[in-house]
C-alpha beads as a LAMMPS data file, in Angstrom:
LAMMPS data file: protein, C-alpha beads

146 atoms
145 bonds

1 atom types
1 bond types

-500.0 500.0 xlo xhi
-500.0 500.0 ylo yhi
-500.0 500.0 zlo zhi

Masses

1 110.0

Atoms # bond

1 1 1 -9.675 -9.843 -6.701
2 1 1 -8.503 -13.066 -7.878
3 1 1 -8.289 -11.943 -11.449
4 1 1 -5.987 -8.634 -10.448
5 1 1 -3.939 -11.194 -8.964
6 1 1 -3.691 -13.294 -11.958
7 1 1 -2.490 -10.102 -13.845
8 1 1 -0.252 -9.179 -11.156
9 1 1 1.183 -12.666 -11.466
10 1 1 1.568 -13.083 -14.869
11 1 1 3.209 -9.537 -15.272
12 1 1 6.022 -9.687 -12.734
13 1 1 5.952 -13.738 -11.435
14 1 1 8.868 -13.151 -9.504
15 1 1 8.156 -10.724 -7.228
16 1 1 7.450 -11.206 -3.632
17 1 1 4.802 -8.783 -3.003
18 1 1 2.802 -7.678 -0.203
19 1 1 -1.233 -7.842 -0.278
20 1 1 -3.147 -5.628 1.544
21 1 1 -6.767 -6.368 2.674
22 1 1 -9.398 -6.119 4.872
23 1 1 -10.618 -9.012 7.346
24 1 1 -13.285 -10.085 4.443
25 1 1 -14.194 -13.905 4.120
26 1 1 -12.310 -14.296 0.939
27 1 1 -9.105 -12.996 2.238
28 1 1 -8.935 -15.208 5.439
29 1 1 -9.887 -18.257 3.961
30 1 1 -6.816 -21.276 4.264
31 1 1 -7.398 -21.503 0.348
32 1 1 -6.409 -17.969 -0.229
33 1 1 -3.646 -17.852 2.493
34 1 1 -2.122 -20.893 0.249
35 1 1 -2.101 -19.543 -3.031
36 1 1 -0.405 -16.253 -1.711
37 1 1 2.275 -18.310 0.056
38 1 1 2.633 -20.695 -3.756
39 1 1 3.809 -17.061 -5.218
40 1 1 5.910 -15.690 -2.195
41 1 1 3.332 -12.920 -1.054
42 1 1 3.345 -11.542 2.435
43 1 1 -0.443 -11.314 3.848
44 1 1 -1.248 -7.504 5.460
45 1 1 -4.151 -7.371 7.199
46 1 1 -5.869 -5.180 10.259
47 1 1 -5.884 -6.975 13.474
48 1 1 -9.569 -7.106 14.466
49 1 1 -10.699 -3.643 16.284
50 1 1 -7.347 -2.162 14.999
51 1 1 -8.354 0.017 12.318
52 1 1 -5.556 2.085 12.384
53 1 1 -3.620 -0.672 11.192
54 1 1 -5.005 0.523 8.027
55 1 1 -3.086 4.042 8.440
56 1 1 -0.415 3.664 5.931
57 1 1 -2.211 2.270 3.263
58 1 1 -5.436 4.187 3.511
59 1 1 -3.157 6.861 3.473
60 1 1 -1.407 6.406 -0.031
61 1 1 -5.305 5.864 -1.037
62 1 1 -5.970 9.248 -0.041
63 1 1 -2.582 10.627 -2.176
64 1 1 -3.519 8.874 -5.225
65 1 1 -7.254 10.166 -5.010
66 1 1 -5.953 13.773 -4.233
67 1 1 -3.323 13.492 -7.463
68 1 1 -6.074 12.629 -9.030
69 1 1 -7.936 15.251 -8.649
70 1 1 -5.356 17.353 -9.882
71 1 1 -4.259 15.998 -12.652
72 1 1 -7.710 14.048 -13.753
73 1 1 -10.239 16.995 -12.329
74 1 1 -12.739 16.546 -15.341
75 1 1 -13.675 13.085 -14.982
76 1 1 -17.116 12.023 -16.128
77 1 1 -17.177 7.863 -17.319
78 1 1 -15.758 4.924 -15.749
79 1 1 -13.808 4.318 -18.301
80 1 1 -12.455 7.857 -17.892
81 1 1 -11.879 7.105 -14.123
82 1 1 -9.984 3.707 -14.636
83 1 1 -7.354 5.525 -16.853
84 1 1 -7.064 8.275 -14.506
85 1 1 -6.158 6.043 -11.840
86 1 1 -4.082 3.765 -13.668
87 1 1 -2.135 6.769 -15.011
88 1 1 -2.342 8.780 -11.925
89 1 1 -0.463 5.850 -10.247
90 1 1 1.700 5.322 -12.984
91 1 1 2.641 9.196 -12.414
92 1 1 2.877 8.661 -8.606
93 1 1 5.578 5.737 -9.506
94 1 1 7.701 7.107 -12.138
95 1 1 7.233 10.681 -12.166
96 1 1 6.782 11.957 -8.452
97 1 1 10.118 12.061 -6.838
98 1 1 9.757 11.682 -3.048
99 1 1 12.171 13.227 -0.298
100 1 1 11.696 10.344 1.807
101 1 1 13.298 8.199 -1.029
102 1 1 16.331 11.088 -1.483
103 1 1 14.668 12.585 -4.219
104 1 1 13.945 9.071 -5.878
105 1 1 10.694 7.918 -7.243
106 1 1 8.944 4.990 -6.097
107 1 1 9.974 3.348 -9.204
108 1 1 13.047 4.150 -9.023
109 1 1 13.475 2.612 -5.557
110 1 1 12.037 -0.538 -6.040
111 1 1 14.447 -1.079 -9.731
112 1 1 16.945 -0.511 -7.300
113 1 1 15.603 -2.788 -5.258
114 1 1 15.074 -5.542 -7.578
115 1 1 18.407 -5.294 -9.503
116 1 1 20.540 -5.423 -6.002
117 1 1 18.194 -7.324 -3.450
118 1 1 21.455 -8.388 -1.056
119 1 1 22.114 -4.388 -0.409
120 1 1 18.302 -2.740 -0.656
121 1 1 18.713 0.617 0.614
122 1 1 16.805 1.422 3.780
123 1 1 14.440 4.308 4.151
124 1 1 13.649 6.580 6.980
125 1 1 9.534 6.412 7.723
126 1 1 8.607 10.138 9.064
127 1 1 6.579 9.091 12.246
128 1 1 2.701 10.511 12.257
129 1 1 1.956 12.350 15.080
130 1 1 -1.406 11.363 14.679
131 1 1 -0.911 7.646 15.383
132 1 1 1.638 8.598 18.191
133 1 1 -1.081 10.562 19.622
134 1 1 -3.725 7.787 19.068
135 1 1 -1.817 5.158 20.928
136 1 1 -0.961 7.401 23.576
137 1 1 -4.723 8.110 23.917
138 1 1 -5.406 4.101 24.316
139 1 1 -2.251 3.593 26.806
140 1 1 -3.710 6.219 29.000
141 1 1 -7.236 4.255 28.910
142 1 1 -5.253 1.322 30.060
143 1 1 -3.447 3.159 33.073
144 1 1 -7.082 4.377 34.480
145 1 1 -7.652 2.253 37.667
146 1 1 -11.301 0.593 37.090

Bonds

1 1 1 2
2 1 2 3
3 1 3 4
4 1 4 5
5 1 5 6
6 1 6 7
7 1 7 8
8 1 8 9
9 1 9 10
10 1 10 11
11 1 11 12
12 1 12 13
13 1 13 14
14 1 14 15
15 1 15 16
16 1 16 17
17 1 17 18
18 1 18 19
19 1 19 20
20 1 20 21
21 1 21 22
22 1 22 23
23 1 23 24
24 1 24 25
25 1 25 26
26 1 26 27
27 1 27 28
28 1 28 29
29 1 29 30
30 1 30 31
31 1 31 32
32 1 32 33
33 1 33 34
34 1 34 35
35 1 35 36
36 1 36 37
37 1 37 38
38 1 38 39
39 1 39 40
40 1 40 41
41 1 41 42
42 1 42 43
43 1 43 44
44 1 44 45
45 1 45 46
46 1 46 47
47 1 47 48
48 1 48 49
49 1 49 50
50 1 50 51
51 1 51 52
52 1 52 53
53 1 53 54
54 1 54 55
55 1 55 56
56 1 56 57
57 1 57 58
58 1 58 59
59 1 59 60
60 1 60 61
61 1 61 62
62 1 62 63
63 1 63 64
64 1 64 65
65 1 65 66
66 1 66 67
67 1 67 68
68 1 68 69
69 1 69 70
70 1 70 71
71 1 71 72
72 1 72 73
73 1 73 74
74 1 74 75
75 1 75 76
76 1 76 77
77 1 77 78
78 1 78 79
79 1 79 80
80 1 80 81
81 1 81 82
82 1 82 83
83 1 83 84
84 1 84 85
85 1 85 86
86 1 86 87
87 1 87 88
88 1 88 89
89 1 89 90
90 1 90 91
91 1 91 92
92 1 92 93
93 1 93 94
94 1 94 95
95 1 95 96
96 1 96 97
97 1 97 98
98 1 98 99
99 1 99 100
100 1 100 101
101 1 101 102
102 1 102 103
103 1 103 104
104 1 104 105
105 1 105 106
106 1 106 107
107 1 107 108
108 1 108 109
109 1 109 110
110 1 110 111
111 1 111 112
112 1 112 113
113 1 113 114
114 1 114 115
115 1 115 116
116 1 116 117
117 1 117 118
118 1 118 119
119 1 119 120
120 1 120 121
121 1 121 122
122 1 122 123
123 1 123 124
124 1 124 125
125 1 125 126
126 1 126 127
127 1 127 128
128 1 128 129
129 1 129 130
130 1 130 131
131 1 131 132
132 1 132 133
133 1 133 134
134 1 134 135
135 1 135 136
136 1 136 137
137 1 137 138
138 1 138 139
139 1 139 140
140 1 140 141
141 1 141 142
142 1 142 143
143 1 143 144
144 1 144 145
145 1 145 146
């Protein structure tokens, strides 16, 4: 982890990112927390027994891995499966215009973002049913007399 940070660092140093991770040791540690706040990064992280707080990201996951499979479907090394991925997420970023971004790509978006960051244009997030439905599922359990 720390050495795809490193890269990530060295590659763009001034951007403010956000990091995604689990609840693992190495990611709550005070030492960690400080060397993300040294570069400007924003922490993401589940809440503990909140697993859907995972949703969005687990979700691009699962849009990468099904690209993948399209445009990558004969994999058979590792090394075949690391440039798949890098180049199946270099597609999804500069190649995969997304009507959520107006037809933009995600690249596109964030140059946007980046060259202008006093007027970043805002984006419209389609609500999930499923979550909607989840949440109304644990409300529910809440409003059940004991």
């Amino acid at each position: 982890m720390q050495a795809a940070l490193d890269d990530a660092w060295a590659k763009d140093p001034n951007s403010h990112a956000m990091l995604h991770s689990d609840r693992g040791f190495q990611f709550t540690r005070k030492p960690f927390a400080q060397k993300l706040q040294d570069h400007g990064m924003t922490q993401s992280m589940s809440r503990v027994s909140r697993c859907i707080d995972n949703g969005p990201m687990e979700g691009w996951q699962g849009l990468i891995k099904e690209m993948l499979d399209v445009l990558y479907p004969d994999v058979k090394t590792y090394d075949e499966m690391k440039d798949a991925f890098d180049k199946t997420i270099d597609y999804y970023i500069n190649c995969d215009p997304q009507e959520r971004f107006g037809g933009k790509t995600a690249g596109q978006v964030r140059a946007e973002a980046k060259a202008d960051p006093e007027h970043i244009s805002t984006y419209k997030i389609v609500p999930d049913k499923r979550y909607k439905e989840w949440w109304d599922k644990i409300k529910a359990k809440k409003n059940q007399p004991a």
